[in-house]
NUSELO-911161 format. One record per atom (N, C-alpha, C): x negated, y, z negated. Coordinates in pm, whole numbers, plus 50000, padded with zeros to 5 digits. Layout:
# NUSELO-911161
XYZ
...
# end
This chain:
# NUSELO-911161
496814651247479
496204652847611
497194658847710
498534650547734
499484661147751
499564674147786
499734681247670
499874693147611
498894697447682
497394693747687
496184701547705
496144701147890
496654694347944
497094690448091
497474705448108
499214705948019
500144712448080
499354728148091
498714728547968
498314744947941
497174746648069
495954735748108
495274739248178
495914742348364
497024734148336
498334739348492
498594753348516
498704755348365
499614770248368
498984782148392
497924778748311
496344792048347
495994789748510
496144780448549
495644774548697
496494782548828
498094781848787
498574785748809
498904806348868
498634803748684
498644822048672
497614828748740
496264823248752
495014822248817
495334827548913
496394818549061
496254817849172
497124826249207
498134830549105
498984839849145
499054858649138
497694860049110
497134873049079
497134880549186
496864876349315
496044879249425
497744875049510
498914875849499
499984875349555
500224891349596
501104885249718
501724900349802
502894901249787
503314894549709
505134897349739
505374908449640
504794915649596
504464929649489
503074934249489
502324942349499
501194942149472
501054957149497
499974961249401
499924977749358
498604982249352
498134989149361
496234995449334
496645008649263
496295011249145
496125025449112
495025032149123
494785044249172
493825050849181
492915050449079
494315053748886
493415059848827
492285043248767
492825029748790
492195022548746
491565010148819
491985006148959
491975002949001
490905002549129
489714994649222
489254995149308
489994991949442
490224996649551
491174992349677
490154981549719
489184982849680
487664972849765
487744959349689
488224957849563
487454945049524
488244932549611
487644924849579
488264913049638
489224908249634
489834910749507
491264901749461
492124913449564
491634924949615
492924936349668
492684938349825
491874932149861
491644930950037
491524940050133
491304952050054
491074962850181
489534965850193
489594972950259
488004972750345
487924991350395
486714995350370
486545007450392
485625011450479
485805024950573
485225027850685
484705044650639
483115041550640
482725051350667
482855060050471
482705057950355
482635057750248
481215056250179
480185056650299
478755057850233
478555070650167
478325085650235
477775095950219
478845103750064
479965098850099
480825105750013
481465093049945
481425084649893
482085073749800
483465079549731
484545069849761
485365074949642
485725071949525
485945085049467
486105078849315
487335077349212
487195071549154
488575065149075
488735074348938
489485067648890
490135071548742
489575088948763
489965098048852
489345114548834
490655121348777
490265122448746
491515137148628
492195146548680
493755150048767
494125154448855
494435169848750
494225177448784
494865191548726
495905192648651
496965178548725
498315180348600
498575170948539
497125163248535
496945153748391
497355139648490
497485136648606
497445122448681
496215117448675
495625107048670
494195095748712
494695094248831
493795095548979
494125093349025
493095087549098
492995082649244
491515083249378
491805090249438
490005094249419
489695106049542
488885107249611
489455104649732
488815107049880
488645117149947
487535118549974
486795135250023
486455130250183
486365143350244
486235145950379
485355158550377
484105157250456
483195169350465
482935168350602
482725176550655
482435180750810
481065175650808
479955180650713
478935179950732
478295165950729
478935159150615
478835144950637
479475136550741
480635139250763
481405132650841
481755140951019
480635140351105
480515142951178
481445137551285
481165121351269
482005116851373
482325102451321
482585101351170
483075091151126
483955096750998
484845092251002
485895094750881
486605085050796
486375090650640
486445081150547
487895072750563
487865060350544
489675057450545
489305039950489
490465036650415
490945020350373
491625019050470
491435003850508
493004995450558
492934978750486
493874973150485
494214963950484
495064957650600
494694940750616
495744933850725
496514929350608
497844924850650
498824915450624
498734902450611
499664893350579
499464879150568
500014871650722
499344866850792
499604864650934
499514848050934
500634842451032
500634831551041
500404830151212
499224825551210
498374822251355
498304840851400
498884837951493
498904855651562
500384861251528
501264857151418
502484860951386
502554866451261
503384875651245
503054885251112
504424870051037
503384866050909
504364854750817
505284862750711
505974879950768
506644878450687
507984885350778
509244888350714
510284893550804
510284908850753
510124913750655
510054931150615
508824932750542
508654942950569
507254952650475
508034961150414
507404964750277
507724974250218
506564981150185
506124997250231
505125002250147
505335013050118
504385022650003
504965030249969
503525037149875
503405049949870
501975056149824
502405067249781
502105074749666
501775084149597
500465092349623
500725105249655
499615110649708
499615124849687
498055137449725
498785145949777
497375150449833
497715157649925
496365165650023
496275179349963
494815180449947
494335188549931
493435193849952
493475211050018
492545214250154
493195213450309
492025215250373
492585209050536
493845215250635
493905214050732
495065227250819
495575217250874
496625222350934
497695218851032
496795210351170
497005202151259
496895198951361
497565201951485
497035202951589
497875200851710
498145190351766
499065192451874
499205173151901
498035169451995
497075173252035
496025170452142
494845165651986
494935173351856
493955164851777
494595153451732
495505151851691
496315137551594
495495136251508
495405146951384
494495139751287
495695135451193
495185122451132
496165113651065
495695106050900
496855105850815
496385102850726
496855090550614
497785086250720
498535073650669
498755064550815
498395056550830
499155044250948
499425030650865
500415027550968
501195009550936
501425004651050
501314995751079
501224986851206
502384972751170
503124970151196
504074960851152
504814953451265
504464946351371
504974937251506
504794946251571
505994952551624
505854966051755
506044977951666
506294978951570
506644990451480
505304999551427
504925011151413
504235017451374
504315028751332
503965036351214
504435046551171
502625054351134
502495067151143
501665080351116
501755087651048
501345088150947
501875103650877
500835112350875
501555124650949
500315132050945
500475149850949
499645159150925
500345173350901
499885180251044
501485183851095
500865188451187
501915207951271
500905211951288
501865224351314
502925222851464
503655219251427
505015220951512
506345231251553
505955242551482
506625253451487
506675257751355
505405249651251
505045256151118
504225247651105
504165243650967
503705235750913
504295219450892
504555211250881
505215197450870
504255187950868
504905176050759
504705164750782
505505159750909
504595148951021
505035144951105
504625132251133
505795126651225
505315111451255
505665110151397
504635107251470
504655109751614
505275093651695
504965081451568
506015075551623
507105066151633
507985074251513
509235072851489
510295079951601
511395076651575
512565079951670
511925099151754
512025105251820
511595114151902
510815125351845
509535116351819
508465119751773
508735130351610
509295127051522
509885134051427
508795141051352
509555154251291
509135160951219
509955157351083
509035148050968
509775143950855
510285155150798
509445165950724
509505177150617
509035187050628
509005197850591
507965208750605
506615206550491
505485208850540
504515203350449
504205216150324
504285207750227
503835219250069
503285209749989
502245216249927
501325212849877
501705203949786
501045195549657
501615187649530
501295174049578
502325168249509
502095150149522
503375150149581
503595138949660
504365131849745
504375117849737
505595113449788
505555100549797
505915091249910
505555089149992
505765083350125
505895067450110
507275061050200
507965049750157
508325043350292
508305033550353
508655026950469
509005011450435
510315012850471
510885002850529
510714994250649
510294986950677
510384976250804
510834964150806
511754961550897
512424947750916
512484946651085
511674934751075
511624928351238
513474924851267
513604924251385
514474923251434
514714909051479
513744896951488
513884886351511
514274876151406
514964884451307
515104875651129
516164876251116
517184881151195
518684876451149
519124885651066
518524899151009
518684907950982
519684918951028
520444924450919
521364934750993
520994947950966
519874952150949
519194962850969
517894964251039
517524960751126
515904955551182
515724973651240
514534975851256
513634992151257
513174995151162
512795007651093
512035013751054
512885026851034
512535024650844
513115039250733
511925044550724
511865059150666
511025061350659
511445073950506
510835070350388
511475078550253
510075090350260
510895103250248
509725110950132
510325120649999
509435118649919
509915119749783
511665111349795
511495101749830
512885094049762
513945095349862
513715107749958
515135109150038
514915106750210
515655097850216
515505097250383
514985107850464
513415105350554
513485116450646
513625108350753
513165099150830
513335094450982
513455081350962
514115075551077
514555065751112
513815058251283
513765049051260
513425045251416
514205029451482
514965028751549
515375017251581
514675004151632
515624991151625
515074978751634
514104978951744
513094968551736
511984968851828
510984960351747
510894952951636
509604948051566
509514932551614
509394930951710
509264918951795
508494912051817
507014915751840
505834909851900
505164905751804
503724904951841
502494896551728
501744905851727
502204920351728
500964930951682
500354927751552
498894927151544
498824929751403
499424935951310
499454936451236
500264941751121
498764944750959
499054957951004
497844966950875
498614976050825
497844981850770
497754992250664
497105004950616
496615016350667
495645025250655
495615037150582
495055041450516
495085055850448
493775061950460
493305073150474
491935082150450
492265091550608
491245097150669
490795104550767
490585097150880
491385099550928
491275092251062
492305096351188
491975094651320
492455098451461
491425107051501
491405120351581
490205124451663
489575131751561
488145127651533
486895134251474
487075147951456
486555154151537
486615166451544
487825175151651
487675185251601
487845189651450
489025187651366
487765183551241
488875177051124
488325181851006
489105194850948
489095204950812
488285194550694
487835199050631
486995198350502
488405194150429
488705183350350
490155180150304
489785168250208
490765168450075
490405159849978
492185149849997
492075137049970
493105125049942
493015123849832
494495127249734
494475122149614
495015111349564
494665100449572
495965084849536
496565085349400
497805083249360
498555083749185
498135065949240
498825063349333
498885045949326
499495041949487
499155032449534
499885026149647
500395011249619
501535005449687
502264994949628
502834991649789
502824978849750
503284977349888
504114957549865
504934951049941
505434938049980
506284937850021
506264921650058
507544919650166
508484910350131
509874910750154
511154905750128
511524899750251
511304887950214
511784874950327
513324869250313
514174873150222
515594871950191
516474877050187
517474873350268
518594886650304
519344886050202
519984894650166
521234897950107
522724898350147
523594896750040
524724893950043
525474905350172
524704915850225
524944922650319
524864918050451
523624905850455
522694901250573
521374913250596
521384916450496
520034927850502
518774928950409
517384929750497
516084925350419
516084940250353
515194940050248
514084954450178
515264949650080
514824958449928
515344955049805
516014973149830
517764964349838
518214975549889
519944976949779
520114977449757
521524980749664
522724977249752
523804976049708
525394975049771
525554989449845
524994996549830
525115010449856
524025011749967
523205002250033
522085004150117
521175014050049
520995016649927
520005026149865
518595016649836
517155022649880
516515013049860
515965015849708
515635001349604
515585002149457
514134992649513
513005001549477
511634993049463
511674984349357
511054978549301
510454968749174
509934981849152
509774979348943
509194984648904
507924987648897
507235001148860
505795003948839
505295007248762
504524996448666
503955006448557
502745008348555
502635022648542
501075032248583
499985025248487
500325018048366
498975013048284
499065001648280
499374992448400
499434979448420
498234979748494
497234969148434
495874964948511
496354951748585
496374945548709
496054929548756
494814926348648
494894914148591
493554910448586
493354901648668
491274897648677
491004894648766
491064879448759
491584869848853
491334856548837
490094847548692
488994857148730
488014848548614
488424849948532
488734859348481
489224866848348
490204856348301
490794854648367
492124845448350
491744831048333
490804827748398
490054810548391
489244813548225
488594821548223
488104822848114
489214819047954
489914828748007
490804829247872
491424816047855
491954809047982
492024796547980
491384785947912
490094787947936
489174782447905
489324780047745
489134793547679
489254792647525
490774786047482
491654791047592
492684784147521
492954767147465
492194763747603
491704751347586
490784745147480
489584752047459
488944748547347
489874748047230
490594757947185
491414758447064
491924747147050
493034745147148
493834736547136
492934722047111
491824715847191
491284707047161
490694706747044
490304716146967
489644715146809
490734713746717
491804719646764
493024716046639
493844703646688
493554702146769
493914685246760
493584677046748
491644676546694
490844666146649
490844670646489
491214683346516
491244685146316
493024673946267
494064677646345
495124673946313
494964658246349
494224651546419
493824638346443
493014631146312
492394638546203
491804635446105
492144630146010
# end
């Protein structure tokens, strides 16, 4: 009986720990951002639905989110997710997120449209990513340190990465990194202070019109937070070298879903109880 205790703990356990943030990943090519166990919520995804596991040209699964003028008049497709909040206080001291992507279609902006295609909201901290013509073409983030121009924008997959550490954690790095493809583009100093909500957003979104006919391709988004400093006094999973080292990702790793997991439990349990009335014989 024991034994049959301990195993039904452990499934119980594994159960509850599916649906944790201190790592947590959605892949496009297999993955729903909507279901329940993954907490985001979608705006404006009736007329044009997006779809998963689609076959990228250079052999990625990825999601894909479409934008049509004709459908999307004056609503634009986009996910967000909130954070884990304690009362009106964000319950953690750093965010880490980080998305694989690439746009395809769609023009440059001016700064009077702000069309945008990534936001994070993190205490007072907030970051945009968005393409906008600034004396070309660029990825830009209007508000990081003086209104920066991360990169020049070219087409493909990308990978966009942010660092955040509140400044009220005893932390010796508090602001906002900001990675693309892997290499530092902007920085923004301490300031993550308050009880702003703290989200998460990707799809079409800032002023309606006009906003180009443009497709979102997801490889995967990953995102958590590091509540423990290091031997530096510094949050994010960061090296002796201040280099930041994510947790690993592996592209054909499914979450399964809680039932799934009670289920299997379940049989495990049966087993074990039939071979111990056979071995009781």
């Amino acid at each position: 009986m024991r034994l049959l205790l301990a195993i039904l703990m452990a499934v119980t356990v594994v159960a509850g720990a599916v649906c944790a943030d201190s790592w947590a990943y959605v892949y496009g090519g297999v993955d729903d951002p909507k279901k329940v166990c993954n907490g985001w919520s979608g705006t404006a995804l009736v007329l044009e639905p997006p779809a998963w596991n689609v076959l990228a040209d250079d052999g990625c699964i990825a999601l894909r989110l479409v934008h049509s003028q004709t459908n999307f008049a004056g609503n634009l497709p986009s996910y967000s997710k909130g954070f884990a909040m304690n009362g009106t206080v964000p319950a953690h001291s750093c965010l880490i997120w980080t998305w694989r992507f690439k746009l395809v279609g769609g023009a440059p902006s001016s700064m009077a449209q702000a069309n945008h295609y990534e936001r994070v909201n993190f205490q007072e901290e907030r970051s945009r990513l968005r393409r906008e013509a600034t004396g070309g073409d660029n990825w830009y983030d209007p508000d990081m340190t003086n209104k920066t121009t991360i990169g020049p924008y070219t087409p493909g997959w990308h990978t966009y990465t942010l660092l955040m550490v509140g400044e009220t954690f005893g932390a010796t790095n508090p602001g906002a990194v900001a990675y693309l493809d892997g290499v530092v583009a902007t920085t923004r100093p301490p300031g993550l202070v308050t009880t702003k909500q703290a989200s998460q957003r990707f799809g079409f979104f800032g002023v309606p019109n006009p906003f180009p006919d443009a497709e979102i391709w997801v490889d995967y988004i990953a995102y958590g937070y590091d509540d423990t400093l290091d031997e530096q006094n510094r949050l994010g999973w960061l090296d002796v070298d201040g280099n930041l080292v994510l947790p690993a990702l592996d592209p054909d790793y499914i979450i399964p879903e809680p039932s799934s997991l009670l289920t299997l439990g379940m049989g495990v349990l049966g087993a074990a109880w039939a071979l111990r009335r056979r071995l009781g014989r």
